[in-house]
LOFINU-649094 format. One record per residue: residue number from 1; residue in three letters; x, y, z of N, C-alpha, C in turn. Coordinates in nm, 3 decimals. Layout:
// LOFINU-649094
<r NUM ALA <X Y Z> <X Y Z> <X Y Z>>,
...
END
This chain:
// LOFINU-649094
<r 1 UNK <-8.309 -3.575 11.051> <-8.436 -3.569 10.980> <-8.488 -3.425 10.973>>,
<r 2 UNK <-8.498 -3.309 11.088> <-8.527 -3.251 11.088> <-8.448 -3.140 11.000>>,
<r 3 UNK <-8.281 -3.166 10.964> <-8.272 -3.080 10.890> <-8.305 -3.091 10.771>>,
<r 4 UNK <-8.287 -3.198 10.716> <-8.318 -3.241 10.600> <-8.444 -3.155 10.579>>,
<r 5 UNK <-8.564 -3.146 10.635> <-8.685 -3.133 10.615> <-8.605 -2.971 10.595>>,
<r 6 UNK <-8.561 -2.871 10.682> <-8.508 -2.767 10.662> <-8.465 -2.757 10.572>>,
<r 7 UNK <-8.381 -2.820 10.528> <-8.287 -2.780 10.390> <-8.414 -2.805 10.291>>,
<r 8 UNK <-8.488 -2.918 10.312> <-8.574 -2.928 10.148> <-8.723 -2.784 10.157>>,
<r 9 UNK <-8.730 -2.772 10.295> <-8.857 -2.628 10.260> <-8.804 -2.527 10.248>>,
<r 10 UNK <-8.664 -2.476 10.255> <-8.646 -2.367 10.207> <-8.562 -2.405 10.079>>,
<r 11 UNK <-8.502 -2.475 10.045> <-8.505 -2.526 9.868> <-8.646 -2.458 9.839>>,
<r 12 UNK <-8.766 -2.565 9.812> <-8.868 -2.517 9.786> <-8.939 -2.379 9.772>>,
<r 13 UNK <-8.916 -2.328 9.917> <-8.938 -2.152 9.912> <-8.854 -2.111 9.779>>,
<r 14 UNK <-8.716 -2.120 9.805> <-8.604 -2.085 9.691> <-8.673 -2.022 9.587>>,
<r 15 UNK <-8.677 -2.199 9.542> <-8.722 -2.215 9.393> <-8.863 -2.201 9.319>>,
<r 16 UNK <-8.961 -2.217 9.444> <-9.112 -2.176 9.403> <-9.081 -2.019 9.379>>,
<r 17 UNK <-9.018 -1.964 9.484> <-9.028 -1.779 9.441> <-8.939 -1.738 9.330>>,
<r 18 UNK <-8.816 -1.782 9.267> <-8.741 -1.804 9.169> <-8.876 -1.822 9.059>>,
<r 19 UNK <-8.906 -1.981 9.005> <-8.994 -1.975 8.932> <-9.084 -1.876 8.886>>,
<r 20 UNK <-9.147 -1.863 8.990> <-9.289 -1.774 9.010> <-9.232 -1.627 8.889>>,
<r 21 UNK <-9.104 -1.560 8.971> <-9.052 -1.451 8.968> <-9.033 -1.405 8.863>>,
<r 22 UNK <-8.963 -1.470 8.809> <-8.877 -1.460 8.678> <-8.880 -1.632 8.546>>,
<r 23 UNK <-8.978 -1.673 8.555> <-9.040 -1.760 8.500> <-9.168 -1.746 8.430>>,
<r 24 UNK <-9.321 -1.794 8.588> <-9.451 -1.789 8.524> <-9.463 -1.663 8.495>>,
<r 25 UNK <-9.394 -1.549 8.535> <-9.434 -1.397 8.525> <-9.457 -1.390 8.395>>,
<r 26 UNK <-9.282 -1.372 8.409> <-9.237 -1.351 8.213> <-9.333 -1.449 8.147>>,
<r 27 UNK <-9.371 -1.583 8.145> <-9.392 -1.641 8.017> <-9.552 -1.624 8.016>>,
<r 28 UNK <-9.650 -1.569 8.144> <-9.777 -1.539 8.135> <-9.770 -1.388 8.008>>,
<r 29 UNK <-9.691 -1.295 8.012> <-9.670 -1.185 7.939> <-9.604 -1.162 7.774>>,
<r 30 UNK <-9.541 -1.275 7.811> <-9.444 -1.344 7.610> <-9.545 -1.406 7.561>>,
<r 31 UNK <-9.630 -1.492 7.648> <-9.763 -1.578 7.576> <-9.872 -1.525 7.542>>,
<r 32 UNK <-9.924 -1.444 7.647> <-10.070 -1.416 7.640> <-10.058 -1.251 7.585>>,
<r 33 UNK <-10.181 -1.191 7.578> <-10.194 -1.039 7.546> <-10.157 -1.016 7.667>>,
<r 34 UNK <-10.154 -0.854 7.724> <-10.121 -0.809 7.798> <-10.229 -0.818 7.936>>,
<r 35 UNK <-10.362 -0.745 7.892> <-10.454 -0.722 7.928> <-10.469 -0.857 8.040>>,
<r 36 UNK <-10.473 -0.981 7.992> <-10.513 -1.077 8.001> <-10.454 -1.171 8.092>>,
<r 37 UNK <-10.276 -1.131 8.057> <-10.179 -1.176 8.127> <-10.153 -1.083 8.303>>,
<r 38 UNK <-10.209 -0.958 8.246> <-10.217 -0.865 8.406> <-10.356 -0.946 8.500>>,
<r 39 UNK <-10.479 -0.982 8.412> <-10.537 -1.027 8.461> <-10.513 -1.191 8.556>>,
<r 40 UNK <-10.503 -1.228 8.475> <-10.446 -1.370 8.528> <-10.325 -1.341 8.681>>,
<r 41 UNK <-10.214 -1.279 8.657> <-10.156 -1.227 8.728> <-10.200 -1.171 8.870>>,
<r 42 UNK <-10.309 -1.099 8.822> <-10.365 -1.044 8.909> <-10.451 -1.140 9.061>>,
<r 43 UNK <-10.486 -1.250 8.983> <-10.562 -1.372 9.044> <-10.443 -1.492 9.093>>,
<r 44 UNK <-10.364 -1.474 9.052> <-10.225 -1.583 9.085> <-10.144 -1.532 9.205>>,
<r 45 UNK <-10.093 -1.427 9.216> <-10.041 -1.358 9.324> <-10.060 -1.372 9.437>>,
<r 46 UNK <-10.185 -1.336 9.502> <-10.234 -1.369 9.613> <-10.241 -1.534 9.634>>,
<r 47 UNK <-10.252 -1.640 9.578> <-10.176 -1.741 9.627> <-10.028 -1.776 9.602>>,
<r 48 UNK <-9.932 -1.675 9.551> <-9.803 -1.687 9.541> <-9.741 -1.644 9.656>>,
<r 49 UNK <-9.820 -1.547 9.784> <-9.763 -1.465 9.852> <-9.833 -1.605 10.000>>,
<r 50 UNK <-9.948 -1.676 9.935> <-9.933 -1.775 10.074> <-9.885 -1.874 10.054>>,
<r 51 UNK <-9.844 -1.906 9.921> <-9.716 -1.989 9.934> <-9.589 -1.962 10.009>>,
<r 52 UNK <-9.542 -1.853 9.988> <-9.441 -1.749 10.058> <-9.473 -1.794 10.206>>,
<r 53 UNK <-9.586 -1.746 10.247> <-9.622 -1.704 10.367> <-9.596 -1.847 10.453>>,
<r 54 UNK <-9.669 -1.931 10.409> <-9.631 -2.110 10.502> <-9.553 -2.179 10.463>>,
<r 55 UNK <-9.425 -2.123 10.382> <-9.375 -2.213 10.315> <-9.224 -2.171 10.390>>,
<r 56 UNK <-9.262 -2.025 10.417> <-9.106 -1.971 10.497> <-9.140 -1.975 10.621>>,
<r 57 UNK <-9.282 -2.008 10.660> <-9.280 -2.009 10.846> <-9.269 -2.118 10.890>>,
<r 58 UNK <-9.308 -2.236 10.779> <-9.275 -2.381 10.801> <-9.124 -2.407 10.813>>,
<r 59 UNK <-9.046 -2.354 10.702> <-8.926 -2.304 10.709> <-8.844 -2.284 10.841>>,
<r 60 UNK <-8.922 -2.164 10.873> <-8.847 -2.109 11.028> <-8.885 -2.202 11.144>>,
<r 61 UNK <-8.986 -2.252 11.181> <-9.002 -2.352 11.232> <-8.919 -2.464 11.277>>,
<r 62 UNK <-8.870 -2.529 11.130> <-8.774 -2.664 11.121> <-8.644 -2.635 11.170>>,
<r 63 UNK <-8.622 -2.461 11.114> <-8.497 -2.411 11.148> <-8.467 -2.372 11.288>>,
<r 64 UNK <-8.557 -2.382 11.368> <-8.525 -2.299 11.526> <-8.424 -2.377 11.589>>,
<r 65 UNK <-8.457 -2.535 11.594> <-8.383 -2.630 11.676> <-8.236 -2.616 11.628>>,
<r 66 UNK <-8.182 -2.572 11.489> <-8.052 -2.550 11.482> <-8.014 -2.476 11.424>>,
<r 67 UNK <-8.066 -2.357 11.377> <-7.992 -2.180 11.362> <-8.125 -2.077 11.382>>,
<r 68 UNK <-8.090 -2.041 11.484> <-8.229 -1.940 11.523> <-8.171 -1.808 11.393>>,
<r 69 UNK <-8.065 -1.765 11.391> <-8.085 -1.675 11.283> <-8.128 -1.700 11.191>>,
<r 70 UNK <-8.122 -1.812 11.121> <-8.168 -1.858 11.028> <-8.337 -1.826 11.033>>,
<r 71 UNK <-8.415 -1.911 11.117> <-8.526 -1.915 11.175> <-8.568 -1.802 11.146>>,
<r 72 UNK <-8.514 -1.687 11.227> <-8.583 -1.543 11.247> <-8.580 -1.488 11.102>>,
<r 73 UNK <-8.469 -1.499 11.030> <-8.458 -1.451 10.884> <-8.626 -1.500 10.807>>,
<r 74 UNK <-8.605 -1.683 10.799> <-8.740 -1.694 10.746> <-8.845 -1.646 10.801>>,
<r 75 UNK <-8.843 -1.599 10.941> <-9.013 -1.571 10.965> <-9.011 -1.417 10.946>>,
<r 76 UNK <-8.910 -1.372 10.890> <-8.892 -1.211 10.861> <-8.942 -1.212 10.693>>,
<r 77 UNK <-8.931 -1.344 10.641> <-8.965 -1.352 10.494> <-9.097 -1.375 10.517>>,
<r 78 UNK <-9.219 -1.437 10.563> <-9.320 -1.475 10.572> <-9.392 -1.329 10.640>>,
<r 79 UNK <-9.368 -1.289 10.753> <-9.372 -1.191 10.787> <-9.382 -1.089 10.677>>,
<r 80 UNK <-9.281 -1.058 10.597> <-9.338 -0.946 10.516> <-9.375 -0.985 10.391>>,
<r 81 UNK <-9.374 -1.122 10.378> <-9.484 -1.107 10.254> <-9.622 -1.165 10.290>>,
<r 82 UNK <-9.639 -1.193 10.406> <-9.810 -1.136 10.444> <-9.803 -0.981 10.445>>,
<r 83 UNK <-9.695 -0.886 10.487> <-9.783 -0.728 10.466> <-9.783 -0.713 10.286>>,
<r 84 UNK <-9.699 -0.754 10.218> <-9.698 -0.747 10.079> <-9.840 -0.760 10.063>>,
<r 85 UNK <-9.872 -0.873 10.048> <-10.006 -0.976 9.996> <-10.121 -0.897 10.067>>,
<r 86 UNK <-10.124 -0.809 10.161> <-10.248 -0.770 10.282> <-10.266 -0.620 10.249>>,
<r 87 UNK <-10.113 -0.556 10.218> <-10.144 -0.441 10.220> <-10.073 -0.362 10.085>>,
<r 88 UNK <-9.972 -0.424 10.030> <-9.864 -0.354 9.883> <-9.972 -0.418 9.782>>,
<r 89 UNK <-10.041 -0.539 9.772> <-10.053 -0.594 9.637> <-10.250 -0.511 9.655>>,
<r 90 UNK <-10.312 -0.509 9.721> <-10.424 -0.413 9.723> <-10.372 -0.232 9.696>>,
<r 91 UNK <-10.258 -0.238 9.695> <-10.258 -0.078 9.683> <-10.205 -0.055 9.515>>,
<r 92 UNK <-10.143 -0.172 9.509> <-10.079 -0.145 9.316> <-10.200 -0.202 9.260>>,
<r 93 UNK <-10.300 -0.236 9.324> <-10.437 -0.284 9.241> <-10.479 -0.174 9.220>>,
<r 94 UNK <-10.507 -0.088 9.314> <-10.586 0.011 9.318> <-10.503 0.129 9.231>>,
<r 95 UNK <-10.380 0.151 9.205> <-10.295 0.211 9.142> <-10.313 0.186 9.030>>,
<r 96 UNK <-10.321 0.050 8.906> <-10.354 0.012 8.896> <-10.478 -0.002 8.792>>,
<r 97 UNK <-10.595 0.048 8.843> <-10.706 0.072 8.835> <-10.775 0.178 8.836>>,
<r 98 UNK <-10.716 0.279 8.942> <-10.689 0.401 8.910> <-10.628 0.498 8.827>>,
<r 99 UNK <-10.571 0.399 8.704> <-10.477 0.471 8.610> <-10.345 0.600 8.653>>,
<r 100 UNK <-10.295 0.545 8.801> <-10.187 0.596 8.903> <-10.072 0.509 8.857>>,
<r 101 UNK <-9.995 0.583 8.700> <-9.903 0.508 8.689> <-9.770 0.488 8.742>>,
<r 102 UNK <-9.724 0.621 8.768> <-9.628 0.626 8.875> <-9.605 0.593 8.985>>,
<r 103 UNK <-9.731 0.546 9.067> <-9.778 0.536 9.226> <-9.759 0.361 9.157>>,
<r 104 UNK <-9.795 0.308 9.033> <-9.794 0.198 9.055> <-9.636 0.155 8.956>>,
<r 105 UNK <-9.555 0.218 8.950> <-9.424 0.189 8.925> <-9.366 0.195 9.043>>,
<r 106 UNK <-9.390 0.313 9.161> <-9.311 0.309 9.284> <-9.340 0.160 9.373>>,
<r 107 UNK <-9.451 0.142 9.373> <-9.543 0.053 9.479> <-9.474 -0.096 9.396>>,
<r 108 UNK <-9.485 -0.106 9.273> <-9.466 -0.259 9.217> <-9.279 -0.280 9.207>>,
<r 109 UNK <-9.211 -0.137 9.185> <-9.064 -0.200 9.207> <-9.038 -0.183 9.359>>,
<r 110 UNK <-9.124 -0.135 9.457> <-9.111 -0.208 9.595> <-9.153 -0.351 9.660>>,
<r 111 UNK <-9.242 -0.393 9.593> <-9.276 -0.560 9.597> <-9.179 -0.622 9.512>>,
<r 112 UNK <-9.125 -0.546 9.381> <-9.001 -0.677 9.333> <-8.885 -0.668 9.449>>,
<r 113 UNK <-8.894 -0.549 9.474> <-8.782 -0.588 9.595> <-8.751 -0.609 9.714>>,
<r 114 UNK <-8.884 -0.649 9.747> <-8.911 -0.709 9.882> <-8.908 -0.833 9.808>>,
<r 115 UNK <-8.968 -0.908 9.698> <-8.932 -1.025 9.662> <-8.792 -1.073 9.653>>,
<r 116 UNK <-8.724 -0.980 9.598> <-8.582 -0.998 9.556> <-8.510 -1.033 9.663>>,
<r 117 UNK <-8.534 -0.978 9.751> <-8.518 -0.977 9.945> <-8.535 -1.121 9.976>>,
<r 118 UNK <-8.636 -1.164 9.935> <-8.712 -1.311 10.014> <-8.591 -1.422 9.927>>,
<r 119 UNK <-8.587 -1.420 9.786> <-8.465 -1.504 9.732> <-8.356 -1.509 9.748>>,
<r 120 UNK <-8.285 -1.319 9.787> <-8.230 -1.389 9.840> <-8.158 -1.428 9.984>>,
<r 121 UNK <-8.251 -1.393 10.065> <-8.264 -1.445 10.204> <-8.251 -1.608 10.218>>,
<r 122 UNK <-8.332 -1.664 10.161> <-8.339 -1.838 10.112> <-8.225 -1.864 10.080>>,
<r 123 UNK <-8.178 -1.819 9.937> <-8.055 -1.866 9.876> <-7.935 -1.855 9.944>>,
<r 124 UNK <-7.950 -1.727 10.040> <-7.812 -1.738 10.114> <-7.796 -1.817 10.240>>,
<r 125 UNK <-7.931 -1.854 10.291> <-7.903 -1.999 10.399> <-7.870 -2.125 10.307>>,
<r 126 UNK <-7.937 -2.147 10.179> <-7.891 -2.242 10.114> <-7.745 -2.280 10.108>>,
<r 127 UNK <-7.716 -2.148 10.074> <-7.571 -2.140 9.988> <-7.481 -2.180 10.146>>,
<r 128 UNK <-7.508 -2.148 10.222> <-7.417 -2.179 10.380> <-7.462 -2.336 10.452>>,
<r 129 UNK <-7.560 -2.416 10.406> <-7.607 -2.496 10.453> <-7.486 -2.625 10.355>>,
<r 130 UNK <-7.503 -2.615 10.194> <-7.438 -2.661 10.092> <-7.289 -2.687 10.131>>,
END
């Protein structure tokens, strides 16, 4: 039972950060104006990153009783996307807003790839669990 529950919350992590990523992003930006779509964006994120956040510690949790690496991996994903969400996504705001476009090209392709990190951290316990 308990793995099961393992295997289906980090599915979930997976595929909620998959979605999110390369899904609601893109189609908030193909749909809407820009302006509007950064805005929205802007207000969505911060609950995308506590989805992240209890969704990979719940994760590591289920996982302790039978692969602590595993475990430590997810709470290394939750772990840094609370500093993402606390401390990267307030600084590309302020970048941002500050019309700091470079500071906010460095700062935002370091959160895609701390994201990129979190998928595929997930996907590759998936892919070994399968």
């Amino acid at each position: 039972m308990i793995l099961s529950l393992a295997v289906l919350t980090t599915a979930l992590l997976f595929g909620g950060m998959t979605l999110y990523a390369f899904g609601f992003a893109a189609f908030l930006f193909s749909a809407l104006p820009q302006a509007v779509a950064g805005a929205a964006l802007r207000k969505a994120f911060p609950w995308f990153y506590v989805f992240v956040v209890v969704t990979a510690a719940a994760a590591a949790l289920l996982w302790w009783s039978r692969d602590a690496t595993w475990a430590v991996l997810l709470a290394v994903v939750a772990a840094t996307a609370l500093l993402v969400r606390q401390w990267l996504m307030p600084a590309i705001n302020r970048a941002t807003d500050g019309g700091a476009r470079r500071r906010f090209k460095w700062l935002h392709g370091l959160s895609v790839l701390v994201t990129l990190g979190h998928i595929v951290a997930s996907g590759w316990i998936l892919g070994h669990v399968v």
